[in-house]
PAMIDREN-599452 format. One record per residue: residue in one letter; x, y negated, z negated of N, C-alpha, C in turn. Coordinates in steps of 0.1 Angstrom, whole numbers, plus 5000, padded with zeros to 4 digits. Each point is the difference from the previous one (the first is absolute). Example, Ala and Ser with C-alpha at 12.3 -4.5 7.8 and 13.67 -1.06 7.14 Angstrom:
2
a513250574922499149885000500949885000 s499649895007500949895000499249894992 
***
This chain:
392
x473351725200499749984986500049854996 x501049925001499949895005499349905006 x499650045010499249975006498449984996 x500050104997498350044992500249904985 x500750024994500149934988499549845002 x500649965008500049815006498750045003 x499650035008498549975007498850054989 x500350124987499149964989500049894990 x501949935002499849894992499249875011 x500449995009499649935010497949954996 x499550135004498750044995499749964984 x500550054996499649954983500249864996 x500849895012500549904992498449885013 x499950095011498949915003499149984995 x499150144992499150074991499849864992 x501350004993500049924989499649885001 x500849945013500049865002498549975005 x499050095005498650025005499449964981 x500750094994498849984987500649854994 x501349975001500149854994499549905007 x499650045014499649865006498450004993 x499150125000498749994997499849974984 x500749994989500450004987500249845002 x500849965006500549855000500049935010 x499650045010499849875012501149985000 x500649865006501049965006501149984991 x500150044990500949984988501650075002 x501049934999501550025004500150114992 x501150104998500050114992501149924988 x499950054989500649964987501350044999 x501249955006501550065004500650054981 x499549854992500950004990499250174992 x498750065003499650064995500650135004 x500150025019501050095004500750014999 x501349914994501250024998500050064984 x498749984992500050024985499950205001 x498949975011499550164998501350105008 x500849935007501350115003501049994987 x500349884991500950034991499450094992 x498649984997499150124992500250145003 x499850045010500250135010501350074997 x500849875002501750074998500450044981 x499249904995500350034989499350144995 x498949985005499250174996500650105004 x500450015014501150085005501850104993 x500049864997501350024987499550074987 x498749974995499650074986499850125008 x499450035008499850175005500750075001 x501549935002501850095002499949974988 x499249934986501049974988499450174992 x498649945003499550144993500350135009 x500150035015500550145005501250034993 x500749944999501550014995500050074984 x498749944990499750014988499650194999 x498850025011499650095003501150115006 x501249974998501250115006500250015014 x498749925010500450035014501149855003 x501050065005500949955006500149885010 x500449905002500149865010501250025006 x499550035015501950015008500749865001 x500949995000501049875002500750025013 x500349955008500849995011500949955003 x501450004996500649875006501050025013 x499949885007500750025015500949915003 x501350015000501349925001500650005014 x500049884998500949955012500950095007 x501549995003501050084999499650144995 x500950034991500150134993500450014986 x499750074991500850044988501649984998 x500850004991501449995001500549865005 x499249875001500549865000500549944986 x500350054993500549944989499449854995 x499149985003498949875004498750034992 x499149965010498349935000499550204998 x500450065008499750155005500150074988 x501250004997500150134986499649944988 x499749814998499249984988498550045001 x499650015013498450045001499950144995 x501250055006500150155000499750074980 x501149884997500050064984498949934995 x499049915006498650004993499350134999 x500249995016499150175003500150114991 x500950014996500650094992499650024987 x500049864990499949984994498250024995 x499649955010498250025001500250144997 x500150095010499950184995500850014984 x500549994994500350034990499549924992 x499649884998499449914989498050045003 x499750055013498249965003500150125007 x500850135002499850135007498750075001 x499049934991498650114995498949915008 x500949895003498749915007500349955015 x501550035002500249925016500850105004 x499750015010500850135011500749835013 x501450105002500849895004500350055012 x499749865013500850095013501049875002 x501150035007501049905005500350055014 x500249905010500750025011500849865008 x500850075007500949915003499149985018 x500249865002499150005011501449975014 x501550034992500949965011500349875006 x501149985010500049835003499549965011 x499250115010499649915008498449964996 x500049885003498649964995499149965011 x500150085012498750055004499050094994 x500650114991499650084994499249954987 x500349884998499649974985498549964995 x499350015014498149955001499950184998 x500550055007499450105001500350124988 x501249974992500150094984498649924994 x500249894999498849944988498550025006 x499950025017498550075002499850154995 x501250095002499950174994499549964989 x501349914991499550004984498849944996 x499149935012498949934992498750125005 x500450095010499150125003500150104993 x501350014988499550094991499450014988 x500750104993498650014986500749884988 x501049935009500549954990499249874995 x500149964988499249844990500949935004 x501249964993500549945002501249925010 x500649955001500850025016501149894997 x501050024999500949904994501049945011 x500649925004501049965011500449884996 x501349955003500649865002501049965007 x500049875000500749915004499749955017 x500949895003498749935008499850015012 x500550135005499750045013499050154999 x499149974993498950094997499249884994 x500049894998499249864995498550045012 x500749985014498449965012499550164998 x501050125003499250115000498850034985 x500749984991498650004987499249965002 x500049865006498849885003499050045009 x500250075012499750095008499450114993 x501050104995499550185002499049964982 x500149954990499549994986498549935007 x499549955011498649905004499450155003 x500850095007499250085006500050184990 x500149964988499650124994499749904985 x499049975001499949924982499650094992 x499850114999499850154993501449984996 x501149985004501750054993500349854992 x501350034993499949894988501649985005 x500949905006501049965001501049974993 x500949944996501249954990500750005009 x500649865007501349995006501049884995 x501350014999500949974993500949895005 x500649924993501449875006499249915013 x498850054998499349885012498649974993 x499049965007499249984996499049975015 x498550015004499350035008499249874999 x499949965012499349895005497850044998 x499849974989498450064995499249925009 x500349885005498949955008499650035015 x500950115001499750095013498950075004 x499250034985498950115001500050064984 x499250094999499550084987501650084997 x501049944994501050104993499450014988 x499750044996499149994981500450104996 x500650125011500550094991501350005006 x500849914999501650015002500449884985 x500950054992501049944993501350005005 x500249825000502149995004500249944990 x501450074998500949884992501349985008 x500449954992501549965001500749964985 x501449995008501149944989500849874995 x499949994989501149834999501150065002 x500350065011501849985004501149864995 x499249925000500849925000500349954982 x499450064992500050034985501450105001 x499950135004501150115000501349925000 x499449905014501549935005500949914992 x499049894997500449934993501050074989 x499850154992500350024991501250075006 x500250065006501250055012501149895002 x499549885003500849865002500649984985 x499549974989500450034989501250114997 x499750134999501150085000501249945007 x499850015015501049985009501149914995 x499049855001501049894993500950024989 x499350054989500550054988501150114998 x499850085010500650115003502149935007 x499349915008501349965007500649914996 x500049944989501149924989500050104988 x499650114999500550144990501150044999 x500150104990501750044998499850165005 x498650035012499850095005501450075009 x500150105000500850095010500649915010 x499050015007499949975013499749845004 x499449954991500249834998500849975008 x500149865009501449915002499249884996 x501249945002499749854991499649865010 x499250065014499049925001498849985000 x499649954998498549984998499250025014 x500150095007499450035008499550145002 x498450015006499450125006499450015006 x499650115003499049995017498450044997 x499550005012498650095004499950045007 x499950095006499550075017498450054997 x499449955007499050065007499550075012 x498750034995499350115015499749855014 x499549925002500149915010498849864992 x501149905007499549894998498649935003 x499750075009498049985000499050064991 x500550084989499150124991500349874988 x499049945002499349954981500350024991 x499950194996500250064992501950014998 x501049995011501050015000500449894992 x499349875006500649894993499449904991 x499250134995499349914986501550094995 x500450094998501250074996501149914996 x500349925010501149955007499649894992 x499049944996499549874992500149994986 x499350134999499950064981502149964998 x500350125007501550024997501249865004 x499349885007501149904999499649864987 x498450025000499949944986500650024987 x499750195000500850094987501349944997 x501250035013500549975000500849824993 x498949925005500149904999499749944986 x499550044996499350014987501450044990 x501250055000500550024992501449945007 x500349945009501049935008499849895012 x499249894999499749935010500849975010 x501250035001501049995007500650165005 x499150115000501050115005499549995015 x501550075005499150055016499750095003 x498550045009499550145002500350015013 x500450105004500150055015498650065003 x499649965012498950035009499750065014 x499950165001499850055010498750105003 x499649995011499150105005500350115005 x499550135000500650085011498850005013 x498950004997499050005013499750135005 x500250024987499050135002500250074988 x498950094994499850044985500850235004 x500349985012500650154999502149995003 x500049925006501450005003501049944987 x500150144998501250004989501849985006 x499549955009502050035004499749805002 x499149995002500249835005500049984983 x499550014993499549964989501350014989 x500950125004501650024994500349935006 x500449975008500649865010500249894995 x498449934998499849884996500950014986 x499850114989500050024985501749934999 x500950145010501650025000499849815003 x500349945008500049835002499949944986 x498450014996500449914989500450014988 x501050184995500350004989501849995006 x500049985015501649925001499949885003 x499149894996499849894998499649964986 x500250084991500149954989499050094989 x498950065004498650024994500150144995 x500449974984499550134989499350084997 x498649915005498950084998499449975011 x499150075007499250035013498650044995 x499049885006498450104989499650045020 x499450154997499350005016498550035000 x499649935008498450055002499850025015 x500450125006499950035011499650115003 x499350094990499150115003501350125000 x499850075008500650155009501449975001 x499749855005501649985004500949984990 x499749974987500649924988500950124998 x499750135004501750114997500849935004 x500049975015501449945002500649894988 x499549934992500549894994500550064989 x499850104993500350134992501350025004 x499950065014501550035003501049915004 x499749865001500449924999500849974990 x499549974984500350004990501050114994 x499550085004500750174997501749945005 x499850015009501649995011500749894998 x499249844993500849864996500250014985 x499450144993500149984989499649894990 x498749925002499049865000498850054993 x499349985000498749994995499050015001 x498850075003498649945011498950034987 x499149945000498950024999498750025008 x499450154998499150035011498249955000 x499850085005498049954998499150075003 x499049974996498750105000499850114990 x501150064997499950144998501649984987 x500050074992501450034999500750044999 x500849955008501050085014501150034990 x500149994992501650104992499450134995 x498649995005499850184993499850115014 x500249905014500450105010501050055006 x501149944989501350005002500650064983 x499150044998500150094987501650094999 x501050014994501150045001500950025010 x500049895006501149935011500249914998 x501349965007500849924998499449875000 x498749975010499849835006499150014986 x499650054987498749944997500849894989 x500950025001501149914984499849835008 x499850035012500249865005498149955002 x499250085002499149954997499249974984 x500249834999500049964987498950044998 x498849965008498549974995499749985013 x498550044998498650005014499449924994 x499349895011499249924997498450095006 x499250044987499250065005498450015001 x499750025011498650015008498850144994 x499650014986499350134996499050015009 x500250095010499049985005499250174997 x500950084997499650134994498949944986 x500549924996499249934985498749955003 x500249995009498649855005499350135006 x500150105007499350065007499750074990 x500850084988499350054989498649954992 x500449854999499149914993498850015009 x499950005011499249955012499050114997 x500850124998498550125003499750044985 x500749994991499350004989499049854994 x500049905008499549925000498450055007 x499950045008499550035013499150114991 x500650144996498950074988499549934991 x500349924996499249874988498949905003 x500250025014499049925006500149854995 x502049995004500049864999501249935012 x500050085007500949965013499249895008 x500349905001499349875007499950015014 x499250115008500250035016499549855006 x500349995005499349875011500849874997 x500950044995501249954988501749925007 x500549944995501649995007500649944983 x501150054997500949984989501650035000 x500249874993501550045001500750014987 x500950084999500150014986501850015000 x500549974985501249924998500450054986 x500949924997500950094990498950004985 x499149914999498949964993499150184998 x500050025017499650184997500450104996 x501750005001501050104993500150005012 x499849995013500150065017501249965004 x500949875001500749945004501549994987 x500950055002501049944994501650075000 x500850034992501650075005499850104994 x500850115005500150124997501050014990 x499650074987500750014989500750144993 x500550045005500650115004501749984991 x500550185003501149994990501249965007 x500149975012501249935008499449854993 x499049904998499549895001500649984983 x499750094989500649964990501350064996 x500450075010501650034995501249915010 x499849945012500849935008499849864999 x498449974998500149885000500049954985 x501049854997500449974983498249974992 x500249994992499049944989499649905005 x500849895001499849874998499349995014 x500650075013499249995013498250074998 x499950044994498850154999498849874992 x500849924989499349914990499849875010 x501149975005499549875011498250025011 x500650125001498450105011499049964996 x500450094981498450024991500049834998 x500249924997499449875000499649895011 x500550055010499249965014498550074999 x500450134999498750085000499049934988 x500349984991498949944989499849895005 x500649885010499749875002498550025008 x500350095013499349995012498850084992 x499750094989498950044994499249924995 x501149894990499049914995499649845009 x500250065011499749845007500849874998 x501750064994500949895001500849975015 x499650105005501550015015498450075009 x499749945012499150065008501050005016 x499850095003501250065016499149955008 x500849935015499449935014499650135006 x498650015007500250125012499849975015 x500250085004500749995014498050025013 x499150014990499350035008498949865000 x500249985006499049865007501049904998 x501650005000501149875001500350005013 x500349865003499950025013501750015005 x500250025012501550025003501049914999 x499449864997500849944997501050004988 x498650004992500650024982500650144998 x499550065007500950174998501549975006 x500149945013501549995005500949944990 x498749874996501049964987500950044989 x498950084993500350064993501650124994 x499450065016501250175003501149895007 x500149875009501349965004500349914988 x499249974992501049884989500950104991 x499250115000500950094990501550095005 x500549975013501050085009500949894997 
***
């Protein structure tokens, strides 16, 4: 089927190039006009899902996750987009989800099933599905993409129908650094009276880890130019027992509050907190509602968090409106509502006023363009080393 398909496109595109040579002679083909008539194409394409949709027939959505559901992370905020689509757009989008598991051999070949079926849309992220989109999205331009916390290299070939975004992590952070600091000269619980906290992360070569690690030692910095932050990796985004490890060290080295951005593994720093009786603030997602009536959620103050359930909601109701920018890369920040702390009833009953009011006025600075956050993506290793060791 395959097969036959290439060799009628094959045929139809010599056809063509036969009647443009006799039409124009030796004349180069007009790229800026090809590239006009594919954004055209995709845009028509999108009004066709805007009005099917109008018309009661249904647009499938697809989304395909890394791991699995139950990460208290990136996974169950996609999950509660999903969700959220069927109950807010039920009459217009039919929703599939699947978990594509961890080994990622497998991961070309979930997003080739999902791009062979009946499904429109096809959702996936983060950046070990970045080459596979670039790849499997060239070879079905009939399907319409949205992948997430990365963003796709367009000068590879025709993506015109893939949309990426990503996140100002380092906005969340920043505002996480804030709490922390604030938090740890408090007349909180759990407070001691030094000025010190930590961070652990998923590993020190992820960008995304240490634009984290950036946002949260400026935040920090920003309300104590003299505190110290403890700085560790665990080196790997699933090992939760290395990641308690690191946590237990630096809340017996001094550190009240612990912010983690380490994915899967950030439970361990939960139970970390749990057991030193300390502090942590979590990420992506907010993690004191998966710890919903147990004992660890009193210690988790606040998530610094990643909507990515939000952004994917916006994405396909954008996408019916025939205003999703496919051929597209954006990042979006607390400016979007996408990026910022989890405000929750542990967040206004443990943490004081005066810490909650320190936040909300960081938060208005970095809105109106008084306080702008360093990120960690295109710094080079020098100024990053700098940075995470000046603050230890």
């Amino acid at each position: 089927m395959k097969k036959t398909l290439i060799c009628i496109t094959l045929a139809v595109a010599m056809t063509a190039s036969l009647l443009s040579g006799c039409a124009s002679g030796s004349n180069a083909p007009d790229t800026d006009s090809s590239a006009n008539e594919a954004a055209d194409g995709a845009e028509a394409e999108s009004r066709d899902d805007s009005a099917a949709a109008a018309s009661g027939e249904k647009i499938k959505v697809s989304l395909l996750v890394t791991g699995s559901f139950g990460d208290k992370a990136f996974n169950d905020s996609a999950q509660a987009g999903m969700e959220k689509l069927k109950s807010e757009l039920g009459d217009q989008v039919e929703v599939e989800m699947i978990e594509m598991g961890s080994d990622k051999t497998k991961f070309e070949g979930s997003l080739l099933d999902a791009s062979e079926s009946d499904s429109d849309i096809i959702i996936t992220g983060l950046w070990d599905m970045k080459e596979i989109t670039e790849n499997v999205a060239q070879e079905y331009p009939d399907k319409k993409y949205i992948i997430f916390d990365t963003d796709v290299d367009y000068s590879l070939g025709d993506l015109s129908n893939v949309y990426s975004m990503s996140y100002m992590q380092n906005e969340g952070a920043f505002l996480a650094g804030v709490l922390a600091a604030s938090a740890t000269v408090s007349d909180m619980e759990f407070a001691n009276e030094d000025a010190v906290i930590g961070f652990v992360g998923a590993k020190d070569t992820a960008a995304v880890i240490n634009d984290s690690a950036v946002g949260f030692i400026e935040g920090a910095q920003f309300v104590n130019p003299d505190i110290k932050v403890l700085v560790s990796y665990v080196g790997s985004y699933v090992d939760s027992a290395t990641a308690k490890e690191l946590a237990l060290t630096q809340y017996s080295s001094g550190a009240d509050v612990v912010f983690v951005a380490a994915g899967p593994a950030s439970v361990g720093v939960i139970e970390a907190a749990a057991e030193s009786q300390k502090y942590v603030i979590g990420v992506d997602s907010d993690q004191a509602l998966a710890y919903e009536g147990k004992d660890e959620a009193k210690n988790i103050i606040s998530s610094a968090i990643k909507g990515v359930g939000d952004s994917l909601v916006s994405s396909v109701k954008r996408h019916l409106a025939g205003e999703l920018p496919y051929g597209e890369y954006e990042v979006l920040g607390l400016e979007d509502g996408v990026v910022g702390l989890a405000d929750n009833e542990i967040y206004q009953t443990v943490v004081p006023e005066d810490v909650r009011a320190a936040v909300d006025e960081a938060k208005e600075k970095l809105l109106a363009g008084e306080v702008t956050v360093s990120t960690a993506f295109g710094m080079d290793e020098a100024a990053l080393k700098g940075i995470i060791d000046g603050a230890q």
